[in-house]
N, C-alpha and C positions, 0 to 999 in steps of 0.2 A: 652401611655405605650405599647398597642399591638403593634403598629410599631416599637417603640424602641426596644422591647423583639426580635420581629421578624426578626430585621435587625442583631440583635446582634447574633442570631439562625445561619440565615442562613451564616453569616461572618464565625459563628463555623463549618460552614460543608463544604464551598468553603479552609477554613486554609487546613483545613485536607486534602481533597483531592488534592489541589494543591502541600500540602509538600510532599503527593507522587511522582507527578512530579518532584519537585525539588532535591528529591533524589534520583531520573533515572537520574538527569542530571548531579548531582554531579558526579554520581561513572560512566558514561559514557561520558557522554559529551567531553570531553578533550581527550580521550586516543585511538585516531584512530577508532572513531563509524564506519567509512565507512568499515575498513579493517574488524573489527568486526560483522560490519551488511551482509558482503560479506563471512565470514566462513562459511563453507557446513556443520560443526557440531552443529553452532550458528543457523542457519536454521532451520535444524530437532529435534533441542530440540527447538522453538519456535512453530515449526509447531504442536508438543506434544501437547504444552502448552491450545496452540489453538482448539486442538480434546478432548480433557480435561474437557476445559472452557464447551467444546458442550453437552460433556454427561453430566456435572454438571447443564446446563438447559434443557436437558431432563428430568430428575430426577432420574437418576442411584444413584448419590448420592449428600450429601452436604457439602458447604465447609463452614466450621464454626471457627471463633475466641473463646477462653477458655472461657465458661457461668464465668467462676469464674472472669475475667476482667470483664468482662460486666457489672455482678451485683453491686462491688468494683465501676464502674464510676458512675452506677444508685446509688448507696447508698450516694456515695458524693453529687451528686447533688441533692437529696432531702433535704441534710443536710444544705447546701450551700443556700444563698440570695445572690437577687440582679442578676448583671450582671453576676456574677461567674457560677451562679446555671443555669442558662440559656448556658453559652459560655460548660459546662460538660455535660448539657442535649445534647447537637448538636454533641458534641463528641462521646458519646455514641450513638445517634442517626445512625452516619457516620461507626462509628464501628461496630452496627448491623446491617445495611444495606445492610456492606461490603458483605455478604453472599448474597445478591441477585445482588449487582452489580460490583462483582469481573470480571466474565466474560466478561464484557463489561471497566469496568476501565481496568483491564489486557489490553485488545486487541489495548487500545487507546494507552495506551504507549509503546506498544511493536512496534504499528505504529510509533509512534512518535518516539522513539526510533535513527527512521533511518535518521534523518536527523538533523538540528543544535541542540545544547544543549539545547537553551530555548524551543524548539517544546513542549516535554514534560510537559513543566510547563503551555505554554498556552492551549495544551489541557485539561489540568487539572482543568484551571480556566473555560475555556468554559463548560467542563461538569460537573464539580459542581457548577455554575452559573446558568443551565439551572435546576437542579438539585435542586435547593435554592431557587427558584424566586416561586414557587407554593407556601409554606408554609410564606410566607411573602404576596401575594396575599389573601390568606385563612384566615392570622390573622387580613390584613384591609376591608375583605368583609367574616364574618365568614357563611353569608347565604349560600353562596356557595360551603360549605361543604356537603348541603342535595343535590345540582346536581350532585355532581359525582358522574363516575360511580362507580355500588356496585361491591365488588369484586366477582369472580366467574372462572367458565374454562376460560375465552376469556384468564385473564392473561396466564395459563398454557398455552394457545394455543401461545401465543407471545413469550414465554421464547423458546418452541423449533423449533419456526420458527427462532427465532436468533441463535442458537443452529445447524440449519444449514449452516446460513452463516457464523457463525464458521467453520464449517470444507470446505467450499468455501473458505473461509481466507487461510486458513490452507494449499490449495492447492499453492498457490503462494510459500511459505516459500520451500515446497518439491519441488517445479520446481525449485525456485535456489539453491539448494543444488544440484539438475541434472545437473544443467547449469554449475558451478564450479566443476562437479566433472566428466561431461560428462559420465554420464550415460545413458544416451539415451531412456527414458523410461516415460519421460511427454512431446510432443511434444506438437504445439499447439493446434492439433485435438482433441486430448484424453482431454487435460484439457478442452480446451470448451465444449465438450460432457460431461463431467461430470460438470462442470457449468449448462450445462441445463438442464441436468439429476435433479439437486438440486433446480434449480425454476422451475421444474413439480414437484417436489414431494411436496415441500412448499405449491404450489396452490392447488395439490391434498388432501392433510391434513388439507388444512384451511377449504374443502368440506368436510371432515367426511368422506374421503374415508377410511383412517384406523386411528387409535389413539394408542397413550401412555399409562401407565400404571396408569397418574395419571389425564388421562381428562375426562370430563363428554362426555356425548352423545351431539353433535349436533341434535336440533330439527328442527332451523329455518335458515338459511343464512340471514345474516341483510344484511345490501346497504354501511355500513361498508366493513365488511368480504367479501362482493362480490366484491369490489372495490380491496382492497390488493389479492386476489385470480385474478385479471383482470389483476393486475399488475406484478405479480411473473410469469401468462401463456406468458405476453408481452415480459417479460424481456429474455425468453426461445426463444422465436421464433425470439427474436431482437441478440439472441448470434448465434442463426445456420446461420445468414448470413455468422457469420466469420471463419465459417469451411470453404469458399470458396476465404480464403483471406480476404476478405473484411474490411476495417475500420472500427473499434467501437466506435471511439473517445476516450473517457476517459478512456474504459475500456482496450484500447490498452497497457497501460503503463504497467497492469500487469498481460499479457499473455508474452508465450514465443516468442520471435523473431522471424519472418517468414522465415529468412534463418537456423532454428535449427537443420535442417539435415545436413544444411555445415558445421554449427560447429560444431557436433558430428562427422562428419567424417575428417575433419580436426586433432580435437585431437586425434581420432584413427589413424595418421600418416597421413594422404592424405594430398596433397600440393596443392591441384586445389585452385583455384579462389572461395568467396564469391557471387553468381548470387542471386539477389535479386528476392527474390519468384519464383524461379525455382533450379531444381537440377541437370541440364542438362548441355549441350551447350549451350551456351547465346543467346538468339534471338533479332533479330533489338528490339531498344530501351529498353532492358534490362542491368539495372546496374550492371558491374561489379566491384567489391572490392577487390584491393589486400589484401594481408594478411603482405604485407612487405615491409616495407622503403626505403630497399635497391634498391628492385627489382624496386619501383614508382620510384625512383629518376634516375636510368637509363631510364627507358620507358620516362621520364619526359624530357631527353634531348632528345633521339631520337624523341620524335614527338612534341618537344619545348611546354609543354602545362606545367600551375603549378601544385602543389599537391594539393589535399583537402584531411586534413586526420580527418578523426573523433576520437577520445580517447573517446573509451564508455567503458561499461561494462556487462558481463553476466548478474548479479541481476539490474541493471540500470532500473530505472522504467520510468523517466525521456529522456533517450537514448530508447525505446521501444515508447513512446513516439513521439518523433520526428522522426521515421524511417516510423512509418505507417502513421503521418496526415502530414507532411512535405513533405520527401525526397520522397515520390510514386505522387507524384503531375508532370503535364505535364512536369509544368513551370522549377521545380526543374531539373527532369531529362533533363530538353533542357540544362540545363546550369551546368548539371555537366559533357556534353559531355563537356565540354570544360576545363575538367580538368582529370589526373589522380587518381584514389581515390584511397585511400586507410583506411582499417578500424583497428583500433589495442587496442583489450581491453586490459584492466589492472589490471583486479582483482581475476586473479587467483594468487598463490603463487606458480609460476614456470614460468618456462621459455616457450616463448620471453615475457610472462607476464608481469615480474618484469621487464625488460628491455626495456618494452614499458611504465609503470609507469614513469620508471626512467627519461627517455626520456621528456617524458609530463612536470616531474616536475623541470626538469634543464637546458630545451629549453626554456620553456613556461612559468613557477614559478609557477604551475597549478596542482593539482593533482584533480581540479571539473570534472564530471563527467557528461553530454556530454561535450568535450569541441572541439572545429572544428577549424582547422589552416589550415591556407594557405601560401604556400611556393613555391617559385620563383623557376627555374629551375640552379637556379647557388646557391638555399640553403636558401637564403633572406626570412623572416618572413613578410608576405605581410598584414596579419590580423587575429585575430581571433576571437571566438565567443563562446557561452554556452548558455545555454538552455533557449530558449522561446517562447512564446506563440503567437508571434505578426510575422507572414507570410513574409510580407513586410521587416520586419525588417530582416529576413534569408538571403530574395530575395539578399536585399541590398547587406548583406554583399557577399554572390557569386561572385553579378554583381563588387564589388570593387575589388575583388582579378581576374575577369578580364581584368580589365580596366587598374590596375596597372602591 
């Protein structure tokens, strides 16, 4: 019976949270998410939403569903036997939770959000699956209730160290609203310095150097809290690498572009050339990117070489991605001398914007986002390609649109 009760609990607490997923995906999913996730007004009201969540685990204040639902589900399900009275316990359970795991269910699907319509729903199984599996553990081994841990500050101290990488989240949504609206005012210096800025203060805070209004004193540093204090100073000193350029790997995908001055001055009217990690005149073995079709396809018969154009995007996390672990690689740059590039986002709503959208989608039948074609000097679609993780696999396609 404990199993059965248990399984049935927690099936009640994965429904609910996943039907939240499922209706982000209804009322988004289908109706242009990308054009949507790419709005500079859709941005800074999510970015809101995100500095919000933060002070809500701080404890400025809380966010609470009506006591009068609440009680209304607890009074049914005491009333209730059997299956039923269990599947209303898990309900209520999921609906007063919601207040401590709003900020973190929010942040999943606002993520998720940004790409296919199922994303949503599977992170919703994942985090109330992982969410679910304790109290089904708890009801076939109930000893194990006397080892955990007792509650105390540790948790307050975990709610506003999340509470900051909320507002680290946060930064991203406000860079692409800069990036679509060229504002010019989060390059990628300043964002990464205040990333670092935010894993010193996290490790500083997890030390007791200063506190909240609702945490106890730290007495002792456990080998716990010294361990995540280890981790938050690592994470600080592994981000200053990339004020100097540098690769971060993963974390590349959602900083800004390292050409963000060419693009701000670009849309400020300037017609120069894209130099990859410089803002100057281009120097030996530095890439340059046109900004136009027209102009590669002339250049492309005067010095008989094909195109390679990339269709990316400003918010592209994906195309941020593949620009620092890819295309800054030796190999890459030997073999994009042998083409002319050119780069043409697509997700601003203006012009050559929309006309390079346009283009993508009625040359190509593409509107994905990185996606890299290659084109013959007499127009000929020679190959193309979108985003992935497997190097070779890039190499490849380069080396065939030389060959052909």
């Amino acid at each position: 019976n404990a199993l059965k009760d248990s399984a049935v609990y927690a099936a009640g607490i994965i429904f609910t949270f996943t039907a939240l997923g499922f209706l982000l995906a209804l009322i988004f999913g289908a109706t242009g998410i990308r054009d949507f996730a790419a709005n500079g007004w859709v941005n800074l009201f999510i970015a809101a939403i995100f500095i919000v969540f933060a002070f809500n685990l701080f404890g400025a204040f809380e966010i609470q569903l009506p006591t009068g639902l609440l009680n209304l589900l607890n009074t049914k399900s005491n009333q209730s036997s059997g299956m039923l009275s269990v599947l209303l316990m898990s309900l209520t359970f999921s609906l007063t939770s919601f207040t401590c795991t709003v900020p973190f269910v929010g942040s999943a699907l606002i993520s998720a959000s940004g790409g296919e319509w199922f994303y949503p729903i599977i992170g919703m199984l994942a985090f109330s699956g992982v969410f679910a599996i304790p109290f089904v553990l708890l009801a076939i081994f109930p000893s194990y209730l006397k080892k955990m841990p007792k509650a105390g500050g540790w948790m307050n101290n975990v709610k506003v160290a999340m509470g900051f990488l909320e507002i680290a989240a946060s930064l991203k949504f406000i860079s692409n609203a800069d990036l679509v609206w060229a504002w010019g005012i989060l390059p990628k210096e300043l964002f990464l310095a205040i990333w670092i800025a935010i894993s010193l203060i996290i490790g500083l805070y997890l030390m007791g150097v200063f506190r909240f209004p609702h945490d106890s004193e730290i007495e002792t540093v456990g080998s716990l809290r010294a361990i995540f204090i280890t981790i938050f100073f690592s994470i600080a000193f592994y981000l200053m690498i990339g004020l100097w350029d540098k690769p971060l790997g993963e974390l590349d995908a959602f900083l800004p572009p390292s050409e963000y001055h060419e693009i701000m001055s670009a849309s400020n009217g300037s017609t120069a050339s894209m130099i990859s990690g410089n803002t100057g005149v281009p120097k030996k073995d530095e890439v340059v990117w046109l900004k136009n079709l027209d102009e590669a396809k002339k250049l492309s018969k005067e010095q008989n070489k094909p195109i390679f154009i990339d269709f990316t995007g400003f918010t592209c996390t994906n195309c941020r991605w593949m620009e620092q672990n890819f295309f800054r690689k030796d190999e890459t740059i030997e073999l994009f001398s042998n083409y002319i590039l050119v780069k043409l986002y697509t997700d601003r709503l203006e012009e050559p914007y929309i006309s390079n959208k346009k283009l993508q989608e009625e040359k190509f039948g593409s509107i994905e986002l990185p996606m890299y074609a290659i084109i013959s000097t007499n127009g000929e679609v020679l190959g193309t390609e979108t985003f992935t993780r497997d190097y070779n696999q890039f190499l490849n396609f380069l080396k065939l649109g030389i060959n052909k």
